[in-house]
C-alpha positions in Angstrom: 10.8 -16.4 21.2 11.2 -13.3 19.4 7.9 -11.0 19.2 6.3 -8.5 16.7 3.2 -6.6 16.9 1.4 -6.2 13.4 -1.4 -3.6 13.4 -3.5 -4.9 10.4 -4.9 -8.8 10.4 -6.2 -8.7 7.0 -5.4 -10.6 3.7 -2.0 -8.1 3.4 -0.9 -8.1 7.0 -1.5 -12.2 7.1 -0.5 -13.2 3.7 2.7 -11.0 3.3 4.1 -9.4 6.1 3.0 -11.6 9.1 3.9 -14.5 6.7 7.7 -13.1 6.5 8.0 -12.9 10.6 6.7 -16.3 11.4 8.8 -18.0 8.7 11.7 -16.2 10.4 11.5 -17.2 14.0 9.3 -14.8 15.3 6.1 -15.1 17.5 3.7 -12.8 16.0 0.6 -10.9 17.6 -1.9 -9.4 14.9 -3.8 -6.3 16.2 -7.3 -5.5 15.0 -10.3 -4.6 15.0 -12.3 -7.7 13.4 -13.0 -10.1 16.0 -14.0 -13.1 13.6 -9.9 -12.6 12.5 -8.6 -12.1 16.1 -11.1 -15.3 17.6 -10.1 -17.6 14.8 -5.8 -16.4 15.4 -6.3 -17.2 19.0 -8.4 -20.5 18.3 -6.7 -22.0 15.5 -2.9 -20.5 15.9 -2.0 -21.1 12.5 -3.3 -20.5 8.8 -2.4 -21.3 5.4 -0.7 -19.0 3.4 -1.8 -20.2 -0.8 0.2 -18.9 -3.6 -2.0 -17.9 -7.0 0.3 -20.5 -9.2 -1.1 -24.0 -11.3 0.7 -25.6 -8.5 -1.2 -24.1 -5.6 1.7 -24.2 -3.2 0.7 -23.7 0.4 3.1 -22.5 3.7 1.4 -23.4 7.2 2.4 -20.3 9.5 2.5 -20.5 13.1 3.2 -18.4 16.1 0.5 -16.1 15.5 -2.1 -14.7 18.1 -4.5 -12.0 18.0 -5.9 -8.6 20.2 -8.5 -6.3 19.5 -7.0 -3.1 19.9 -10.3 -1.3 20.9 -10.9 -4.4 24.2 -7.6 -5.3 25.1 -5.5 -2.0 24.8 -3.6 -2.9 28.6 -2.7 -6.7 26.1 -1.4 -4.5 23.1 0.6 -2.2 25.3 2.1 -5.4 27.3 2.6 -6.6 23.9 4.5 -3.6 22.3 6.6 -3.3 25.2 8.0 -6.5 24.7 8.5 -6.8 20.7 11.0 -6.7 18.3 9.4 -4.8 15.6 6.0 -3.0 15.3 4.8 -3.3 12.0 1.7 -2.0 10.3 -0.6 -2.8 6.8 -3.5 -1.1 7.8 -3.9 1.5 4.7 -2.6 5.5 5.0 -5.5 6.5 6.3 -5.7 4.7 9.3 -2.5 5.0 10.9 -3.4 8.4 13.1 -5.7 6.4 14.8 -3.9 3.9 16.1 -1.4 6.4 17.0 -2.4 7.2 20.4 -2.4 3.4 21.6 1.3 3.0 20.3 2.2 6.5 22.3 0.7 5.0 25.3 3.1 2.1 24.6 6.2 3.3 23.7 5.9 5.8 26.8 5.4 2.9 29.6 8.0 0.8 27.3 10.8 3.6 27.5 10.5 4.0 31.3 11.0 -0.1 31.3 13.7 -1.4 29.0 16.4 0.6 26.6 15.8 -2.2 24.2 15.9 -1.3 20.8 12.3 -1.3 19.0 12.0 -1.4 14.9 8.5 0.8 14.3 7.9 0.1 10.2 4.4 0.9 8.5 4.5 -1.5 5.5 1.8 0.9 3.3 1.3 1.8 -0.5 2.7 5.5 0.6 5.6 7.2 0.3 7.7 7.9 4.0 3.9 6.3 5.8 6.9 5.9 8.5 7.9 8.9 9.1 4.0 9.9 9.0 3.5 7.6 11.3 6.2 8.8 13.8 4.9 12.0 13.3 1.3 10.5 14.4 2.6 9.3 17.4 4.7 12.2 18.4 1.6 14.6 18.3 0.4 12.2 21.7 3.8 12.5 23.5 5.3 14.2 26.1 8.7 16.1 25.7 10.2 13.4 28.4 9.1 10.5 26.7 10.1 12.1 22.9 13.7 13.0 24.4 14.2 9.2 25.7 13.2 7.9 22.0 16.7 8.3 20.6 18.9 5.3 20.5 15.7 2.9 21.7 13.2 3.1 19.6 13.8 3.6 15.5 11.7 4.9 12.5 12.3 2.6 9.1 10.4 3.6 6.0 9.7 0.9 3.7 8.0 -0.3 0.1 6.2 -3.0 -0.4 4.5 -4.5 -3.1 2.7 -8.1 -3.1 0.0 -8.3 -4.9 -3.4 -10.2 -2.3 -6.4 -9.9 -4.2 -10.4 -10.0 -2.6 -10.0 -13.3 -1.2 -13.4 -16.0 -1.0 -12.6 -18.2 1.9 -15.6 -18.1 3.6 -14.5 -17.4 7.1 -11.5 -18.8 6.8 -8.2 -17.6 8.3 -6.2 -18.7 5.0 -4.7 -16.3 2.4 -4.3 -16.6 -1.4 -1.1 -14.4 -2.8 1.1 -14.0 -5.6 4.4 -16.0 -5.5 6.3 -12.5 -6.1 6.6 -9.4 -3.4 9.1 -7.1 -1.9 9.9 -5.5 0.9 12.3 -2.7 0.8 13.3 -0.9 4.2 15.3 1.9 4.3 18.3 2.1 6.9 21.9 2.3 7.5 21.5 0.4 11.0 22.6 -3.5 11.8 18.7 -4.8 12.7 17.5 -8.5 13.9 16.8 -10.5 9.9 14.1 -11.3 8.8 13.4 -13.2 5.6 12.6 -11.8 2.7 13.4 -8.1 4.0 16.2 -6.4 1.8 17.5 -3.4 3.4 18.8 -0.3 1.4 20.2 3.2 2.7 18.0 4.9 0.2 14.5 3.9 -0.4 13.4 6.6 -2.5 14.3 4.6 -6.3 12.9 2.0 -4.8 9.4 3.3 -3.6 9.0 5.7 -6.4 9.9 3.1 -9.1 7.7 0.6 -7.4 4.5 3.1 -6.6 5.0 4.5 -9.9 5.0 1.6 -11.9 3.2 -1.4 -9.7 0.6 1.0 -8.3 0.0 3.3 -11.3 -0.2 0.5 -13.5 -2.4 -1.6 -11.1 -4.9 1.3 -11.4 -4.7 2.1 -15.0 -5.6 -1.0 -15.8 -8.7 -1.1 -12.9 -9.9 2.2 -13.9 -10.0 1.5 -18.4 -11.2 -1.7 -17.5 -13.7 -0.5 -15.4 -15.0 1.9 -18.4 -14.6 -1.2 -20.6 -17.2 -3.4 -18.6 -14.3 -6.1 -17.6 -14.3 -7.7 -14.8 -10.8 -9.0 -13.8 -7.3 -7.8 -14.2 -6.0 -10.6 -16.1 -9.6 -9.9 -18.7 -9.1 -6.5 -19.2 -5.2 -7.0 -20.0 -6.4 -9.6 -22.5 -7.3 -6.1 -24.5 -4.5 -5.0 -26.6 -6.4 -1.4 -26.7 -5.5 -1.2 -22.7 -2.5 -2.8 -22.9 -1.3 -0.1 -25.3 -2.2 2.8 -23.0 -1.1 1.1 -20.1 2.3 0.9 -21.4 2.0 4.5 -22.6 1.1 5.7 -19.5 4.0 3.4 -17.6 6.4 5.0 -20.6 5.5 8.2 -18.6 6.6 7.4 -15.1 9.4 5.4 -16.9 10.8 8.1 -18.3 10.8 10.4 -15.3 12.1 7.7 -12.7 15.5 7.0 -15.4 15.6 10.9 -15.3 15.3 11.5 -11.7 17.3 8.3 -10.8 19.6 7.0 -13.7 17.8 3.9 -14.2 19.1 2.2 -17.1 16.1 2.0 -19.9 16.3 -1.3 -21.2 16.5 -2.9 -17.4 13.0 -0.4 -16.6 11.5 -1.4 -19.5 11.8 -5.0 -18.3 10.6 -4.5 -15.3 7.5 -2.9 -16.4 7.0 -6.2 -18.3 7.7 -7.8 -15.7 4.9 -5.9 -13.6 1.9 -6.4 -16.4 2.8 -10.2 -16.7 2.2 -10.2 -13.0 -1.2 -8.7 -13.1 -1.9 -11.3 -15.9 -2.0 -13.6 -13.7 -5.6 -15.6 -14.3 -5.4 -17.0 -10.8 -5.3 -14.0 -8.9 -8.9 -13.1 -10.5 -8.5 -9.7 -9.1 -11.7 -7.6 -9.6 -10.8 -4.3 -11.7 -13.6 -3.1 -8.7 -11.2 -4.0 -5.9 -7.9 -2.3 -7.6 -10.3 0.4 -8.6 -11.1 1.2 -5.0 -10.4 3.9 -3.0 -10.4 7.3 -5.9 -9.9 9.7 -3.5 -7.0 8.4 -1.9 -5.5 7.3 -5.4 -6.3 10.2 -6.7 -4.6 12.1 -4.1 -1.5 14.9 -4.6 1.1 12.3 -3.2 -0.5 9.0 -4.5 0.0 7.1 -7.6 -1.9 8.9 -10.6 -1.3 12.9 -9.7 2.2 12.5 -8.1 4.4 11.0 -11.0 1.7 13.4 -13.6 3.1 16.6 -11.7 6.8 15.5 -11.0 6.8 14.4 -15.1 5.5 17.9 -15.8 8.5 19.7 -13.7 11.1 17.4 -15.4 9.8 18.9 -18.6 8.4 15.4 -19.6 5.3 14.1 -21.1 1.9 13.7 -19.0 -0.4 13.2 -21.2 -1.4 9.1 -20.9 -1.5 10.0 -17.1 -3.8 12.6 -17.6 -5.9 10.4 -19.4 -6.0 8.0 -16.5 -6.8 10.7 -13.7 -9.7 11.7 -16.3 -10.8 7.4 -15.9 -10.4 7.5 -12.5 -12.6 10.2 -12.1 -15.2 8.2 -14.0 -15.2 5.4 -11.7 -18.3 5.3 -10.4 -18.8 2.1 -9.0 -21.8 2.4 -6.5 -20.2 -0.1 -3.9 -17.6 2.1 -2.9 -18.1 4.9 -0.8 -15.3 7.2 -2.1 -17.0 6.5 -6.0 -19.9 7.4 -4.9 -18.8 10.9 -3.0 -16.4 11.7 -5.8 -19.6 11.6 -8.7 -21.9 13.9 -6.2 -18.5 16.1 -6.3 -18.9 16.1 -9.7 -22.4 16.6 -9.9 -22.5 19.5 -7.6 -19.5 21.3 -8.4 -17.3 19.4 -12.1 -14.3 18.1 -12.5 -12.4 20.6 -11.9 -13.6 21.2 -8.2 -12.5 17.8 -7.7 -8.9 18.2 -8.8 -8.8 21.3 -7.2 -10.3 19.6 -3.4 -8.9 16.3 -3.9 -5.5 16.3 -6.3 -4.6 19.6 -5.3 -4.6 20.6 -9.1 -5.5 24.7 -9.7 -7.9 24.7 -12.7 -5.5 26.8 -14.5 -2.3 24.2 -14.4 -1.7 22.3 -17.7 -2.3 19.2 -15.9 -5.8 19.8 -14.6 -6.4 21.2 -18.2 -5.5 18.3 -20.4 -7.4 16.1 -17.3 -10.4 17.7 -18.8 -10.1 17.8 -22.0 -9.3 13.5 -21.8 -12.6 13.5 -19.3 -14.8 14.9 -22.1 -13.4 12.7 -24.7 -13.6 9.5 -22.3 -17.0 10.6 -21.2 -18.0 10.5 -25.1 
């Protein structure tokens, strides 16, 4: 049977990607750290796979196993070294440190088989491939990097499924929505898999997707948040947010059909497309869980600052995207580490610190300006 090795045994990795291989043939070995996940993979070899619709439609995957990456690193080497693909949905910020281990395995695998290996990190970032190649190049030799070429290959990809907090007590089983997409970028003939659509450029296709699926997902976290809602689907049930949510997706709309030629009535579709998605009641997606993570989102290349700065180059409007930096910023959920370190940012040294040290905005650009002026109107 054909093998992958998936860094990344959560709700994402099992419920979307994992999913995708097993219903296509393939025998696939999760990699993680969480032994309550890896135990209950070996144990049970199979999970349920639930999609968030009145019908409650359920797929049984098989073929799966499980390693612990940080126990069993001679078991994830064997593995790598005889797989297919190597796939990852671990988050950005994980991905140098599991690096090294893949190194390890792709040098002992080079010196063993010229078979081809597919190395795709499924993550909410643009080119996390090629940052992950880069990763793993930083712990190889000049022999091993040389004999890559031709053996093993680098595919970026976008995703985009949307797997809320699940409440399965323990339970390997995954509740998703019905819709998702993976998009992976290459002009090479590679083993199918179901439900993967390739594409020589992936670049419309990530940007359109971050910058309306992920800027929207967090627009609507971070007003709803200020608005005392709980879910998604409750805080889109407010026309108020619905209006700037659209306003601020007008933004990134109207850079992406500038930068790509995307027809306007087909984009504005799919943003309604994309906020009938997130009102979906049976998701019950905690505005805290999209909220999550402000540092990251609130990052130079990540969903809020990115399309903001690349509108403002274009000559386009910012303005709703300002706005929804400035909300970010006023997250300050007390459950979630990066909340928390972004207010004592605040605290110690204002806003503008914080643009400066995490967005990478100079207090003096017109975007970190009009951030603060919608902060202090927000804030009142």
């Amino acid at each position: 049977m054909k093998q992958v090795v998936h860094f990344g045994a959560g709700n994402i990795g099992r419920g979307f990607i994992g999913a995708l291989f097993s219903q296509s043939g393939y025998h696939v070995t999760f990699v993680d750290l969480a032994d309550q996940i890896i135990d209950g993979l070996n144990s049970d070899k199979q999970y349920d796979v639930k999609l968030a619709t009145d019908q409650q439609e359920t797929m049984t995957i098989t073929n799966v196993s499980g390693l612990n990456n940080m126990k069993q690193e001679k078991e994830v080497i064997e593995a790598i070294k005889n797989a297919t693909y190597l796939t990852t949905a671990i988050g950005p910020n994980i991905l140098p440190r599991i690096a090294p281990l893949i190194a390890k395995a792709l040098t002992e695998r080079v010196q063993a088989t010229d078979e081809k290996l597919y190395v795709i990190a499924c993550e909410n970032q643009i080119s996390a491939t090629d940052l992950l190649k880069g990763y793993i190049e930083e712990n190889l030799d000049d022999e091993t990097k040389s004999k890559l070429s031709g053996r093993i290959y680098f595919f970026n990809s976008a995703v985009d499924r949307i797997v809320p907090i699940q409440n399965n007590q323990g339970s390997l089983d995954v509740l998703v929505e019905p819709y998702f997409e993976w998009v992976v970028e290459t002009t090479e003939t590679i083993p199918p898999v179901e439900g993967m659509t390739i594409v020589a450029d992936l670049a419309p296709f990530i940007e359109r997707k971050l910058f309306t699926v992920n800027t929207g997902h967090a627009t609507i976290a971070y007003f709803g948040y200020l608005e005392n809602k709980a879910t998604i689907d409750q805080t889109l049930a407010d026309e108020a947010i619905v209006k700037q949510v659209k306003a601020t997706l007008g933004e990134t709309g109207a850079y992406l059909i500038k930068q790509y030629g995307l027809n306007p009535e087909e984009h504005e579709k799919y943003i309604n497309k994309i906020i009938n998605r997130f009102r979906n009641a049976y998701l019950n997606d905690a505005v805290t869980r999209v909220g999550r993570s402000p540092i990251r989102k609130l990052g130079p290349n990540d969903r809020l600052v990115r399309p903001a700065t690349e509108a403002q180059k274009a000559g386009l409007s910012f303005t709703n995207l300002a706005k929804a930096i400035a909300a970010a910023l006023l997250f300050d959920y007390k459950e979630d580490e990066e909340a928390v370190k972004v207010q004592e940012m605040i605290r110690e040294h204002g806003v503008a610190y914080v643009l400066q040290e995490v967005s990478g905005l100079a207090e003096d650009s017109e975007i970190a300006q009009e951030v603060l002026r919608q902060y202090d109107l927000l804030k009142k």
